[in-house]
LUMNUVO-785559 format. One record per residue (C-alpha): residue number from 1; residue in one letter; x, y, z. Coordinates in Angstrom, 3 decimals. Example, Ala and Ser with C-alpha at 12.3 -4.5 7.8 and 13.67 -1.06 7.14 Angstrom:
// residues 2
n	res	xx	yy	zz
1	A	12.300	-4.500	7.800 $
2	S	13.670	-1.060	7.140 $
//
This chain:
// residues 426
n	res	xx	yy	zz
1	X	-42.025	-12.856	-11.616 $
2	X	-44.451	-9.719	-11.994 $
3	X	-42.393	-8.917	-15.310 $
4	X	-42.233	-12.364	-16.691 $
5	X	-45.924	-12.661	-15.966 $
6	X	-46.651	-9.587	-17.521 $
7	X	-45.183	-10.771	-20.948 $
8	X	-46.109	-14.793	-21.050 $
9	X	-49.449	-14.982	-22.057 $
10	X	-50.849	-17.503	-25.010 $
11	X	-49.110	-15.773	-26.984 $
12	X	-46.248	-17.837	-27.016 $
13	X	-48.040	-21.117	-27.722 $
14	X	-50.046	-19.578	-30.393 $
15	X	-48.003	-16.792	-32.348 $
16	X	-45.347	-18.727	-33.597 $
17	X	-47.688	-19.944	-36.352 $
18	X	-48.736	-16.483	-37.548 $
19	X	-45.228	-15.375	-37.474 $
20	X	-44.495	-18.179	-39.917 $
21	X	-47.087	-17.355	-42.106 $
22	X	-45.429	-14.074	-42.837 $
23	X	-41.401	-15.376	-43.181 $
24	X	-40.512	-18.809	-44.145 $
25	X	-37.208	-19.688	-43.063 $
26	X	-35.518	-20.451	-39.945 $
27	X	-33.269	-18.087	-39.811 $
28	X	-35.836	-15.066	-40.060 $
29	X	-38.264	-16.599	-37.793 $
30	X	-35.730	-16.972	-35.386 $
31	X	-34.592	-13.439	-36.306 $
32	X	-37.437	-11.678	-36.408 $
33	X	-38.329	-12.951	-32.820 $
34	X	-34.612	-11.979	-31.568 $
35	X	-35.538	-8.669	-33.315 $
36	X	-38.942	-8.464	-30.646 $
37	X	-36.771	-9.407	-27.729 $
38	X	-34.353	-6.826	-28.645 $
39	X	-37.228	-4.150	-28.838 $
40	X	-38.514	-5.651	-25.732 $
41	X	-35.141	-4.742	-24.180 $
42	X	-34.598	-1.175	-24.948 $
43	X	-38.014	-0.680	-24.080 $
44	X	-36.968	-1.997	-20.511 $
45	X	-33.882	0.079	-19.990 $
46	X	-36.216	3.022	-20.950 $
47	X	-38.643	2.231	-18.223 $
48	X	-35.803	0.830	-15.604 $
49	X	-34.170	4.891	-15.974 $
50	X	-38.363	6.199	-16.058 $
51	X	-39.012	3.991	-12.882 $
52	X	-36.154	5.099	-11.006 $
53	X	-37.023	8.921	-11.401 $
54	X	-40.805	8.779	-11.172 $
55	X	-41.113	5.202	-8.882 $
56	X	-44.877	6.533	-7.571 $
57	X	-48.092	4.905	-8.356 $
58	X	-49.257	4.469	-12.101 $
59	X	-46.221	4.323	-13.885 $
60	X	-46.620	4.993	-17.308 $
61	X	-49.226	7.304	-16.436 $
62	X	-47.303	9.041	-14.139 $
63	X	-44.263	9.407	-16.372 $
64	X	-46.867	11.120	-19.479 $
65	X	-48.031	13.248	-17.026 $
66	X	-44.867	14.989	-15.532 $
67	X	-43.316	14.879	-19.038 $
68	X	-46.100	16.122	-21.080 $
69	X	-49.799	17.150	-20.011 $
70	X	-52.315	15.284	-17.784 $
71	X	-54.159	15.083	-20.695 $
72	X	-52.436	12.807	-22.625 $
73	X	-51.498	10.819	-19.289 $
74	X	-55.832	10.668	-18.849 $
75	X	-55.685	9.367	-22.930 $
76	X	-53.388	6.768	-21.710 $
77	X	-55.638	6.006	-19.137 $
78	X	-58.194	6.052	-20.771 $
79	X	-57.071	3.639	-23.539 $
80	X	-55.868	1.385	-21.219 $
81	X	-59.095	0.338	-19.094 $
82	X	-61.095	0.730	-22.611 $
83	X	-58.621	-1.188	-25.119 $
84	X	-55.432	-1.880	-24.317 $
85	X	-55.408	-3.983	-20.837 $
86	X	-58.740	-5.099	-20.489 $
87	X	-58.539	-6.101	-24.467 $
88	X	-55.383	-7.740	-23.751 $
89	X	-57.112	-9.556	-20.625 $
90	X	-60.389	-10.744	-22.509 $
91	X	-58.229	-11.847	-25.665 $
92	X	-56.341	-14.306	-23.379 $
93	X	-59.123	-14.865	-21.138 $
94	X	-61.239	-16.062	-24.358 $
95	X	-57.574	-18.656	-25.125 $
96	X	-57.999	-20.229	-21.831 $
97	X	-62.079	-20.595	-22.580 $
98	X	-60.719	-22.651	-25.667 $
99	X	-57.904	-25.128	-23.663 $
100	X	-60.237	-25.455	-20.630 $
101	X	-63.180	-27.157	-22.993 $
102	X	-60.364	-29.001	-24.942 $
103	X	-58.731	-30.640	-21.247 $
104	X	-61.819	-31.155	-19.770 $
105	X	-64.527	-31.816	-22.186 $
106	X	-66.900	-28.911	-20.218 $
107	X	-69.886	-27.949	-22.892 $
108	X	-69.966	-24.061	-21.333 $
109	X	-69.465	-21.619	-23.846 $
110	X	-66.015	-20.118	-23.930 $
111	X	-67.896	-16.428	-23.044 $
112	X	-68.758	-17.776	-19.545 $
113	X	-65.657	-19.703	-18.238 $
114	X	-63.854	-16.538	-19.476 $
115	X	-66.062	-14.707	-17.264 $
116	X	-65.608	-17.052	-14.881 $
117	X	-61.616	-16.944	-14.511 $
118	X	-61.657	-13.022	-14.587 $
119	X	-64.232	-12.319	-12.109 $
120	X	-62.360	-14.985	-10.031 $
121	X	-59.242	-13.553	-10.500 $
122	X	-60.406	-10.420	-9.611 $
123	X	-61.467	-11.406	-6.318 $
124	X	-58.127	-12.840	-5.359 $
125	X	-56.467	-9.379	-6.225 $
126	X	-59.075	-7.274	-3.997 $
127	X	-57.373	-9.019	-1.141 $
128	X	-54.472	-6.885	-1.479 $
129	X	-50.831	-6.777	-3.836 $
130	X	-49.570	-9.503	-1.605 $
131	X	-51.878	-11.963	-2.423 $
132	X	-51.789	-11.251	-5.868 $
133	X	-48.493	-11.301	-6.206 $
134	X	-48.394	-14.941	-4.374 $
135	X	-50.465	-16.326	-7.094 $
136	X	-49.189	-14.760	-9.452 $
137	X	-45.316	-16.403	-8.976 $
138	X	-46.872	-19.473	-8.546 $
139	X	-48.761	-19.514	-11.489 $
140	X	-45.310	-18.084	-13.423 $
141	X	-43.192	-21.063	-12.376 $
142	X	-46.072	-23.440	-13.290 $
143	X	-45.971	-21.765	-16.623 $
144	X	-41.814	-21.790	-17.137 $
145	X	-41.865	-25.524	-15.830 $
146	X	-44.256	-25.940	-18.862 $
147	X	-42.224	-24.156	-21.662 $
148	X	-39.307	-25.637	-19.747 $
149	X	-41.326	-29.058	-20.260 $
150	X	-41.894	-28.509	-23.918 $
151	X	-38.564	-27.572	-25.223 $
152	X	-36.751	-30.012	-23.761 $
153	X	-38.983	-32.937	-24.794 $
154	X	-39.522	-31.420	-28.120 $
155	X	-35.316	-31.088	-28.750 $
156	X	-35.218	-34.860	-26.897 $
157	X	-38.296	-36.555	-28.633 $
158	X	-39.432	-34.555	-31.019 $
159	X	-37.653	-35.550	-34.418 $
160	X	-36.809	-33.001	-36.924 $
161	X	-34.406	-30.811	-37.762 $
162	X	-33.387	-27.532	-38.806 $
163	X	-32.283	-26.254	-42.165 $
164	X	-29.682	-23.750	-41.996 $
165	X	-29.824	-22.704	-45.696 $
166	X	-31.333	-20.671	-47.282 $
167	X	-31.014	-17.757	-45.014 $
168	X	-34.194	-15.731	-47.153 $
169	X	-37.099	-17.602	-49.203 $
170	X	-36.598	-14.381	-51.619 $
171	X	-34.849	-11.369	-52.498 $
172	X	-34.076	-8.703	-50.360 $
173	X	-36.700	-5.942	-51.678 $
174	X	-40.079	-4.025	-50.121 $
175	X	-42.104	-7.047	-50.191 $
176	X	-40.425	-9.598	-47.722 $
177	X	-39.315	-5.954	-45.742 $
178	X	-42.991	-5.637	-45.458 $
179	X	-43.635	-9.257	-44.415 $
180	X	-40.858	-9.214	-41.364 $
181	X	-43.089	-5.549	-40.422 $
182	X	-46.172	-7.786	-40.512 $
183	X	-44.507	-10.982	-38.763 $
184	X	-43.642	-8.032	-35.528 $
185	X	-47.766	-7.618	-35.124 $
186	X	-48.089	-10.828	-33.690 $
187	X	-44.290	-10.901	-31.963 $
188	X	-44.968	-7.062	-30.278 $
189	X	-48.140	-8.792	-28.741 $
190	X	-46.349	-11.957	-27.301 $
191	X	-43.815	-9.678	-25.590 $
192	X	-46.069	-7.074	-24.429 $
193	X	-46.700	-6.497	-20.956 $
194	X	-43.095	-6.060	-19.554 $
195	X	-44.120	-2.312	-18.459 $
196	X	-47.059	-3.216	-16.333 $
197	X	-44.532	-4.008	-13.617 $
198	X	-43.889	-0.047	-13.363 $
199	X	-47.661	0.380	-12.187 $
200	X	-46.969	-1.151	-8.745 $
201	X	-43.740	0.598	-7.998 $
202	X	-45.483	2.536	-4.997 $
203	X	-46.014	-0.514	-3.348 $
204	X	-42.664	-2.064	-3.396 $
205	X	-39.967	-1.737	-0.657 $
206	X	-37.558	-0.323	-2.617 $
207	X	-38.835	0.473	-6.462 $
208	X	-35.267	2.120	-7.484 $
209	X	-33.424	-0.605	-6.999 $
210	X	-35.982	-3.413	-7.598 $
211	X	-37.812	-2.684	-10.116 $
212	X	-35.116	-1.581	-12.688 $
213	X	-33.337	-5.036	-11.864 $
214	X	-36.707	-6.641	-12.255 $
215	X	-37.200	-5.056	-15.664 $
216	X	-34.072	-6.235	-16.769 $
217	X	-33.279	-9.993	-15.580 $
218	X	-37.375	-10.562	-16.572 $
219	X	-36.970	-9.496	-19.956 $
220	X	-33.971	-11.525	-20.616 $
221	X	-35.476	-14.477	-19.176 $
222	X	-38.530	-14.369	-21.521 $
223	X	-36.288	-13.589	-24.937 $
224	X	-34.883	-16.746	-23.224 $
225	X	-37.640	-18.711	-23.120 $
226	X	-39.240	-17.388	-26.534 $
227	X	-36.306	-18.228	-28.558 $
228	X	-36.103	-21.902	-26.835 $
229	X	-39.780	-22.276	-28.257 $
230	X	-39.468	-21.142	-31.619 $
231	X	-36.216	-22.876	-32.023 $
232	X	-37.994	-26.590	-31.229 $
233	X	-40.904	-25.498	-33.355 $
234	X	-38.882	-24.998	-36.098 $
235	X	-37.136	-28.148	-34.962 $
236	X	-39.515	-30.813	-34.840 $
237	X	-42.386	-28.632	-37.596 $
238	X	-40.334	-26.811	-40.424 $
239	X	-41.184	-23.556	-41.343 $
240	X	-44.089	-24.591	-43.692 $
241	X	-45.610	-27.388	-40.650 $
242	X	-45.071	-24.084	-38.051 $
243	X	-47.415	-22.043	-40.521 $
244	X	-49.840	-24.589	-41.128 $
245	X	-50.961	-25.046	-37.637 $
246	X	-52.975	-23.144	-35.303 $
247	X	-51.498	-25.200	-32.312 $
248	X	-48.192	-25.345	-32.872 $
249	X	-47.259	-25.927	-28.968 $
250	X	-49.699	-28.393	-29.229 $
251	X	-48.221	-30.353	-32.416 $
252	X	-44.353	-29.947	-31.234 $
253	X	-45.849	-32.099	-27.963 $
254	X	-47.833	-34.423	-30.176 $
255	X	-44.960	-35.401	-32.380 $
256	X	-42.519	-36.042	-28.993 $
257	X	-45.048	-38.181	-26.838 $
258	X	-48.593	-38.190	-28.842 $
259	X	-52.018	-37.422	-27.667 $
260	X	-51.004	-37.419	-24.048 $
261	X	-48.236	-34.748	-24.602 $
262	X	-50.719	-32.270	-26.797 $
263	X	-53.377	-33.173	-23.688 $
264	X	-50.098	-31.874	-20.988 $
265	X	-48.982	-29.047	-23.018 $
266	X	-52.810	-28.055	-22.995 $
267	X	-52.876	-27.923	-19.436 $
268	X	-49.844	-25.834	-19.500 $
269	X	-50.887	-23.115	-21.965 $
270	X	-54.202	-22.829	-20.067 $
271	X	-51.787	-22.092	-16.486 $
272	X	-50.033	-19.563	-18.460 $
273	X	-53.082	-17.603	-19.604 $
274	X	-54.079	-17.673	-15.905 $
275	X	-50.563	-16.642	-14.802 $
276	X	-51.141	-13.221	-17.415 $
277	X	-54.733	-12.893	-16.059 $
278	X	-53.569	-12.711	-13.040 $
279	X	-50.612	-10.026	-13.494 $
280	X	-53.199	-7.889	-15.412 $
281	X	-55.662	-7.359	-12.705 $
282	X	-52.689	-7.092	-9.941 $
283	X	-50.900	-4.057	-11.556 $
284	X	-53.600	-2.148	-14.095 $
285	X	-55.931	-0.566	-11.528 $
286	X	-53.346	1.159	-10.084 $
287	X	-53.266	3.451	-12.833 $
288	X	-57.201	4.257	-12.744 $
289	X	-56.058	4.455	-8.678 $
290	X	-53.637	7.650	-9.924 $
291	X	-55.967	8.948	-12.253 $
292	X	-58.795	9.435	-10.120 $
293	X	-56.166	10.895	-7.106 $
294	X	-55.694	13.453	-9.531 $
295	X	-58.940	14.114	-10.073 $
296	X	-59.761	13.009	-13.021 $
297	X	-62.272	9.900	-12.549 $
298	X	-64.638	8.948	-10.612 $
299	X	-63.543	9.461	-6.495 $
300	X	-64.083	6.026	-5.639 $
301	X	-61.908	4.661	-7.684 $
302	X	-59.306	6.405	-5.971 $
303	X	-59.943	4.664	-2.602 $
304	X	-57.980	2.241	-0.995 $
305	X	-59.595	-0.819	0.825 $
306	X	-58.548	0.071	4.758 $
307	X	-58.002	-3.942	5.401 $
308	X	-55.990	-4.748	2.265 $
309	X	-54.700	-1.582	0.784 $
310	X	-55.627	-2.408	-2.752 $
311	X	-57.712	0.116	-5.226 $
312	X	-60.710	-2.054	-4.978 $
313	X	-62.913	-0.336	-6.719 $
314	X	-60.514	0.231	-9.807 $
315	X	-59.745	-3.616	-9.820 $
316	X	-63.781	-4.354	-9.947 $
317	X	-64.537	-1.800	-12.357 $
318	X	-61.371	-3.065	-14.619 $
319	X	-62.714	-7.402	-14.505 $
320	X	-66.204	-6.326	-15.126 $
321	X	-65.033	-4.261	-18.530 $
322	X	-62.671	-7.122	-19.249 $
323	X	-65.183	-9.843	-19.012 $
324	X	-67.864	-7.444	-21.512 $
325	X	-65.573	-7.926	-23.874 $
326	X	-64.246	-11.167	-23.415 $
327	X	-68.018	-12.322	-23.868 $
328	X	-68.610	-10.241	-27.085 $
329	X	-65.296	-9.644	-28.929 $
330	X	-62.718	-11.577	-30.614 $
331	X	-59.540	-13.019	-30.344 $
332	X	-58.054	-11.724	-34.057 $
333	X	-60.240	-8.210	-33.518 $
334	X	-59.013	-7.171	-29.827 $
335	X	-55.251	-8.300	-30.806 $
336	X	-55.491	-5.942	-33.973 $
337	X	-56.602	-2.435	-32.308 $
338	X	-54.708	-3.591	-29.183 $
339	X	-51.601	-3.487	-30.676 $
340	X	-52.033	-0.044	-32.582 $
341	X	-52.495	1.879	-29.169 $
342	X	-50.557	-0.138	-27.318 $
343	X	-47.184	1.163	-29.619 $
344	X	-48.388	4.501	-29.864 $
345	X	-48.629	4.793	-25.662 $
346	X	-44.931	3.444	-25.881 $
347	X	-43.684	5.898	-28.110 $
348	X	-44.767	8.615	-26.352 $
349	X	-43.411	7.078	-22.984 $
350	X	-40.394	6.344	-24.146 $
351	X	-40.084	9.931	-25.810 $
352	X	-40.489	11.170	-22.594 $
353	X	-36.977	9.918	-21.850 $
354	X	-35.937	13.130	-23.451 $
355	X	-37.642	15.362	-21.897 $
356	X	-36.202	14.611	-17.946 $
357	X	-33.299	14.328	-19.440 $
358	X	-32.891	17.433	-21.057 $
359	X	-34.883	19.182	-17.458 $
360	X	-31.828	17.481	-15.442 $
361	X	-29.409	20.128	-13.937 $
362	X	-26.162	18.895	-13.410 $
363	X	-25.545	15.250	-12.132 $
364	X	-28.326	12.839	-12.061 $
365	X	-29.421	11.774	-8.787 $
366	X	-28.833	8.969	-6.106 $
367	X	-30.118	5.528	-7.601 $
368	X	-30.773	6.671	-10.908 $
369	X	-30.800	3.688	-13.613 $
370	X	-29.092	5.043	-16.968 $
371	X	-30.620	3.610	-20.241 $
372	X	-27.759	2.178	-22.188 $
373	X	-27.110	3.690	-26.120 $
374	X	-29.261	6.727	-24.697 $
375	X	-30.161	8.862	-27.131 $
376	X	-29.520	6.447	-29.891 $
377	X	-31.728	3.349	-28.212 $
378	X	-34.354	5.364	-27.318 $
379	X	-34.756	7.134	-30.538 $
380	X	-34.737	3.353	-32.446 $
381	X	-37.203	2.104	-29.977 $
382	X	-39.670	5.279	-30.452 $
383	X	-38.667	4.514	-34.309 $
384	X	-39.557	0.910	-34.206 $
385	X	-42.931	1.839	-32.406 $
386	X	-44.002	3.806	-35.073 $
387	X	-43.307	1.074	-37.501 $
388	X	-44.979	-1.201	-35.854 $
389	X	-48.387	0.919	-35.808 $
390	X	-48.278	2.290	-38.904 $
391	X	-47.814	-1.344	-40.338 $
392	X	-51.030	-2.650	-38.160 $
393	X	-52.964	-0.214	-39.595 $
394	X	-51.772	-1.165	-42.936 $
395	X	-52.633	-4.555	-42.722 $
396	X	-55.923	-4.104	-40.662 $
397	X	-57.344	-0.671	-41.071 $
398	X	-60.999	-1.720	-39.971 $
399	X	-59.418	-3.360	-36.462 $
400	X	-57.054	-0.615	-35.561 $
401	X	-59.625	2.188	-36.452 $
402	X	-62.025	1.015	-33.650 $
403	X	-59.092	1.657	-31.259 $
404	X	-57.631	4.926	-32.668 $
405	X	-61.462	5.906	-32.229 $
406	X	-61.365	5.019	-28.573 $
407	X	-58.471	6.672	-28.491 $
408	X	-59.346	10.295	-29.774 $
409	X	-62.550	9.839	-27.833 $
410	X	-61.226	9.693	-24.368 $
411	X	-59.753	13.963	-25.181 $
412	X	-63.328	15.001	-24.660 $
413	X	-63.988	13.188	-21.736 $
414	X	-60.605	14.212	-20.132 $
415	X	-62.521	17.939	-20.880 $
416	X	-65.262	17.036	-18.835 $
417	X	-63.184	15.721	-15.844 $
418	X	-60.534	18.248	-16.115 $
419	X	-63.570	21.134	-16.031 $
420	X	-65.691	18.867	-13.286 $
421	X	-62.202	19.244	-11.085 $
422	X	-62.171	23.046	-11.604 $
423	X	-65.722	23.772	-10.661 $
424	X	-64.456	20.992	-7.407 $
425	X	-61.489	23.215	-6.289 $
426	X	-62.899	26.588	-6.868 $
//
């Protein structure tokens, strides 16, 4: 559930129209999003084999910093209470603004009930992992009921049908190469979030076993559920209806039971967003948790609440950042530079496969998950990371270049910690 949660967001609801903005035909819409799940996959098996070696607190930050330098596990760090997760969180928590006022009519701006639903989230998840992680399988099998919900009344009531041929709208060249790169933007973002699981690993019973099998069965179950979406969307809308609206979850409903289904499917979406909220501010902290136990951050963030056991402090300090931005930035904005530091953190992490394995001395240990097609998957997924930023930044350099800046600026404030923690010690 902490996987799934991690990955199904709005995203799901909303993408589907960009993606069909950028290729027009069923069969590479339908690819194209078989083609995320598939990245979505390797990336797991890399992280399954990562988690079972390293399966401490912070996971990808703890797997940067025994492969390369602390610095560039602070960067990661960094990036991620700055841009990546709290972005992610205020980009979602702004979508759930928009279907709360469109369910219930409320006249608050969207800035405030996203401030609202983050700060209250927040709360829930100082009161320890356990109660997080209640709420947040509830609020995943509200969401999958929903999907669930959707497709099925959408294949039953919704009309339509889908055109087999023609497999391409054009001919194979640069151009529609360079429209399935730009259709992945939006697809990378709606599976995102599949690694967060690794940043709780210290606090489950038995992270070798659980959290590689976790990895796994999640990720297939969400390539599951995506493909089930897109496929009625193409169903019931046609490629060219799919591009032309904004709400395409909303219009599949519309056209199987009217006003009252778009008014449901509203309600649904707006559980989902909570359901990644919630997942968010359960498993981020824990990596601001690691980074100040090493030192590098502020010492109270590195405390643990005596009643609950939660990083309190890092959870507070990680809502309060998320709702800033939720009531200043935008949807379109956050998901742009998001996504550009977001692939480059994979890369690295995934890159890092190489590096234990090539430090292992004879037979791996006891437990050890082993990442299928290894070296061949890893090196397409690193690959396929790289594409993926470099064609964000193509298609929004001014976006992406407020987060590469956040990026390069978090080096000299790792300085400053890493020198503060000398001065400390000596």
């Amino acid at each position: 559930m902490i996987v799934m949660g991690g990955i199904v967001g709005s995203g799901i609801f909303i993408n589907p129209y960009v993606v069909a903005l950028h290729v027009h035909t069923p069969f590479l819409i339908l690819g194209v999003w078989l083609a995320g799940g598939a990245l979505a996959m390797m990336g797991a098996f890399i992280w399954a084999e990562l988690a079972t070696r390293l399966p401490g607190a912070g996971g990808q930050y703890l797997y940067l910093r025994e492969a390369y330098h602390p610095s560039v596990a602070f960067v990661y760090g960094w990036v991620l209470l700055l841009v990546t997760q709290t972005g992610g969180m205020a980009a979602v928590a702004v979508a759930f603004a928009h279907y709360y006022r469109e369910i219930t009519g409320f006249g608050g701006s969207d800035g405030a009930i996203a401030a609202t639903a983050l700060l209250g989230l927040t709360a829930i998840n100082c009161l320890g992992a356990r109660a997080g992680s209640n709420v947040q399988s509830a609020f995943m099998l509200m969401k999958t009921a929903a999907i669930a919900a959707m497709v099925g009344l959408g294949l039953a009531l919704g009309g339509g049908h889908v055109q087999v041929t023609p497999l391409i709208d054009r001919p194979i060249s640069l151009g529609l190469l360079g429209s399935i790169a730009a259709a992945m933007t939006p697809i990378a973002f709606a599976y995102g979030g599949w690694q967060t699981a690794s940043f709780v690993a210290a606090e489950m019973r038995d992270p070798r076993r659980d959290l590689s099998r976790g990895l796994v069965m999640g990720v297939t179950g969400v390539i599951l559920l995506y493909l089930s979406v897109n496929f009625v969307c193409v169903k019931v809308l046609g490629p060219a209806g799919l591009a032309a609206t904004r709400t395409p979850a909303s219009a599949v409903m519309r056209a199987a039971l009217g006003s009252r289904g778009a008014q449901w499917i509203a309600i649904g979406i707006a559980i989902s967003t909570l359901g990644f909220l919630s997942q968010g501010i359960l498993t981020a902290p824990r990596v601001y948790y690691a980074m100040a136990r090493d030192g590098l951050f502020f010492a109270s963030v590195g405390r643990l609440s005596v009643r609950t056991g939660a990083p309190v402090t890092a959870i507070v300090v990680q809502g309060i950042l998320a709702t800033v931005i939720a009531i200043y930035g935008r949807y379109e904005q956050i998901l742009n530079y998001e996504i550009s530091v977001d692939f480059i953190s994979f890369a690295f992490t995934a890159a890092s496969l190489f590096v234990f394995r090539r430090r292992e001395k004879g037979a791996p240990g006891a437990g050890i998950f082993r990442t299928p097609g290894h070296p061949y998957t890893t090196a397409l997924f690193v690959l396929s990371c790289a594409t993926i930023v470099a064609s964000t930044i193509w298609h929004q350099p001014g976006d992406t270049f407020i987060g590469q800046l956040i990026l390069l600026s978090g080096i000299p404030v790792y300085l400053y910690w890493s020198r503060r923690k000398r001065k400390t010690t000596a």
